[in-house]
C-alpha positions, -999 to 999 in steps of 0.1 A, spaced: -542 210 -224 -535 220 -189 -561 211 -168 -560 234 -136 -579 263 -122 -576 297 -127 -571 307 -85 -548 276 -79 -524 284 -114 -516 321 -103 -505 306 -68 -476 299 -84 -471 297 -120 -442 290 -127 -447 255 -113 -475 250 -135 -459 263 -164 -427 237 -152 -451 204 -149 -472 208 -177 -436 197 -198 -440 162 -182 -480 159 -191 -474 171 -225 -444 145 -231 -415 167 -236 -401 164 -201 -393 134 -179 -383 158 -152 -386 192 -144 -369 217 -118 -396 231 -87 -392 246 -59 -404 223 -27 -444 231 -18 -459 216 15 -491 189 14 -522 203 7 -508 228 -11 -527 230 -47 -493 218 -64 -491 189 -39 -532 182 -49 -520 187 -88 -496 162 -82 -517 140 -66 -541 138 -92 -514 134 -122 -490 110 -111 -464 132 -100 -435 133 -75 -413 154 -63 -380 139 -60 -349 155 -31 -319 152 -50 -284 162 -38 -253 169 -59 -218 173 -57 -208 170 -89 -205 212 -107 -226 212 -137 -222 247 -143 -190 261 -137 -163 252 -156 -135 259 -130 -152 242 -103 -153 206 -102 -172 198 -69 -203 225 -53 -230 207 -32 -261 214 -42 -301 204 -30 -322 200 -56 -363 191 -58 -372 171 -96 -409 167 -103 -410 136 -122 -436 104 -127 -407 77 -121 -383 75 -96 -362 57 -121 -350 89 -138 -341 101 -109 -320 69 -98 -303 69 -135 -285 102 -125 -277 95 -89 -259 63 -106 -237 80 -127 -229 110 -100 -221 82 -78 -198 68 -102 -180 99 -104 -175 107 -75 -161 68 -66 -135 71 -95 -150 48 -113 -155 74 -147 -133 99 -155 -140 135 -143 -149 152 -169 -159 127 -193 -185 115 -166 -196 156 -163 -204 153 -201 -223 118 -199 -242 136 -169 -250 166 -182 -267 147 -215 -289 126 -196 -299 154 -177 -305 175 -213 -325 144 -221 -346 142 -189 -351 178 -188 -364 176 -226 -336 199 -237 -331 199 -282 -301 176 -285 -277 199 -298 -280 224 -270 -271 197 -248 -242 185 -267 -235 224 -267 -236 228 -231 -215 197 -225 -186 206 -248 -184 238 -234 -172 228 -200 -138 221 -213 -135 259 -234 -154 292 -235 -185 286 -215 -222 286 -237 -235 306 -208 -215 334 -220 -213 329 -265 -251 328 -256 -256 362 -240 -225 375 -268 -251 357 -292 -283 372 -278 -264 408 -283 -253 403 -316 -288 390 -328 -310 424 -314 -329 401 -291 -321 424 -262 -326 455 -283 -357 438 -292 -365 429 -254 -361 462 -246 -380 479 -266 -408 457 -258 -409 466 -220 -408 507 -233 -442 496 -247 -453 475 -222 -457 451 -249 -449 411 -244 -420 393 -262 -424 364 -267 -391 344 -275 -399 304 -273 -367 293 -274 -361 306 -241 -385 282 -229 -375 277 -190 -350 294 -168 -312 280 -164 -318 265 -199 -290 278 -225 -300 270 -264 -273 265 -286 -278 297 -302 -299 324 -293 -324 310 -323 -323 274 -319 -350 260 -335 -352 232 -322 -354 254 -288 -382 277 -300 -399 243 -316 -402 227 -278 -416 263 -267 -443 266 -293 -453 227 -281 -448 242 -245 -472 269 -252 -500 252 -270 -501 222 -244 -509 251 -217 -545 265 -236 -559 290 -217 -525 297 -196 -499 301 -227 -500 341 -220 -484 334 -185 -458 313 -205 -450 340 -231 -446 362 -206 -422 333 -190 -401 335 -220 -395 373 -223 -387 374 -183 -362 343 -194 -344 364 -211 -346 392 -195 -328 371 -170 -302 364 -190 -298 403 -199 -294 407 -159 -261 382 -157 -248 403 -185 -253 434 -168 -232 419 -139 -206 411 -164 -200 447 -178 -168 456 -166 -151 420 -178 -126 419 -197 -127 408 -237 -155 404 -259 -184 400 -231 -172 430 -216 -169 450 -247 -203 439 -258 -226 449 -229 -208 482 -223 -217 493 -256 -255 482 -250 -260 488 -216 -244 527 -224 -273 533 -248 -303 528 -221 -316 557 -197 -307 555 -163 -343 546 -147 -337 515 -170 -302 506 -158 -318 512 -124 -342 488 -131 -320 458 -142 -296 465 -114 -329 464 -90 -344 432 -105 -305 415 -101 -308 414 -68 -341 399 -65 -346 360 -59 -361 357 -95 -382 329 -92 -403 351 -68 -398 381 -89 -414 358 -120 -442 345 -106 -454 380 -89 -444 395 -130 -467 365 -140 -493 368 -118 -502 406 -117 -506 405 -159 -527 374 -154 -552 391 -128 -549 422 -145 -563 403 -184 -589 377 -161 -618 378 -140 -616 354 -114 -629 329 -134 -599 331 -152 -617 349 -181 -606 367 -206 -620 405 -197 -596 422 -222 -615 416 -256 -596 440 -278 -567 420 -278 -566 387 -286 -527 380 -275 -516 377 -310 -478 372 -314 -476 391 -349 -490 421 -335 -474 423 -302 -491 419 -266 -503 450 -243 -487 449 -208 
């Protein structure tokens, strides 16, 4: 169980959500955003075993087009070796000594690995840098399955979804119900205790995310952009408004503010529960 209290956690969430993966063994790394000493992450940190790791790339895992996009990144992780098996093979790259993309693919698994990604998402990902991108037959999946519909819904009655497979940000399952995915979530969410509402509410703003780079895609061409025309025509305008307004936010701020007004708003101080009507049951939906 996470171990951290309630003032320090809704400093910023989202990093404690992020670290607990590497205490509860189902991360060797994790993605943060840099936090100066003293800070209660640095003191977390501290008192687990963890670092945080500078880590620049060159190598694009994202975009398929783009071979080369320079990129500072911070990894939270308890050896530096994990870190140092991924500058090896970037370096290798780079020198000529592995094939492009073949040394992408070999990257992009370890990486899957480290990060504590289900194996076939990661093969996923990787094969898709040569063809149609997962990024995108994810959000054409996430259509097709009603999890937007679903999402939607959900926020018209302020009511939580909680979708475990989309179990951190920049993350893209295999398919938009990989269980393996949701199987790391519900391990996510038991290992944080008292905290697993602020991750169920991570999961729904995950893909709500997602449902905000479709929105950007709407006037594409093919079967993305046929797809969230016909779903983004349905909604009201205050809601279109909404999603064009949260687009243009930095998200990671956006999150942890999203996060941390529902946590104050259920907890005293303490970090007690104060809402005793509702126990946070998944079956039964959870009152925003």
């Amino acid at each position: 169980m996470l171990k951290v209290e309630f003032g320090p956690f809704l400093s910023n969430p989202l990093f404690f959500i992020e670290s607990s993966r590497i205490l509860a063994n189902i991360s060797k790394i994790v993605s943060v955003r840099p936090f100066p000493e003293r800070s209660p992450e640095f003191q977390f940190c501290r008192a687990h075993g963890l670092k945080l790791f500078e880590l620049e790339t060159k190598v694009s895992r994202i975009l398929g087009d783009l071979k080369f996009v320079e990129i500072k990144n911070f990894l939270l992780a308890k050896d530096e070796r994990f870190i140092r098996k991924l500058q090896l093979i970037e370096s290798k790259i780079l020198g000529g000594k592995i094939d492009f993309e073949k040394g992408r693919k070999r990257l992009i698994k370890l990486e899957g690995k480290l990060f504590g990604y289900p194996e076939c998402c990661t093969r996923a990902y990787a094969k898709s840098k040569g063809s149609f991108p997962l990024e995108t037959s994810l959000i054409i999946d996430t259509f097709e399955k009603g999890f937007f519909e679903q999402l939607m819904n959900k926020l018209r009655k302020s009511e939580i979804f909680f979708l475990p497979q989309f179990f951190t940000l920049n993350f893209y399952p295999c398919k938009a119900d990989c269980k393996r995915a949701e199987k790391i979530g519900l391990k996510i969410e038991k290992s944080l205790g008292d905290f697993s509402l602020a991750f169920r509410i991570r999961t729904m703003l995950n893909a709500f995310y997602l449902l905000c780079v479709a929105y950007k895609s709407i006037n594409y061409e093919g079967l993305l952009g046929r797809t969230t025309k016909k779903f983004f025509s349905k909604l009201e305008r205050e809601e279109l408004e909404m999603i064009e307004a949260v687009s243009r936010v930095d998200y990671e701020d956006f999150s942890n503010n999203f996060i941390r007004n529902l946590m104050a708003r259920y907890h005293d101080r303490g970090g007690h529960n104060t809402n005793r009507s509702d126990p946070f049951a998944f079956q039964g939906g959870e009152g925003v």
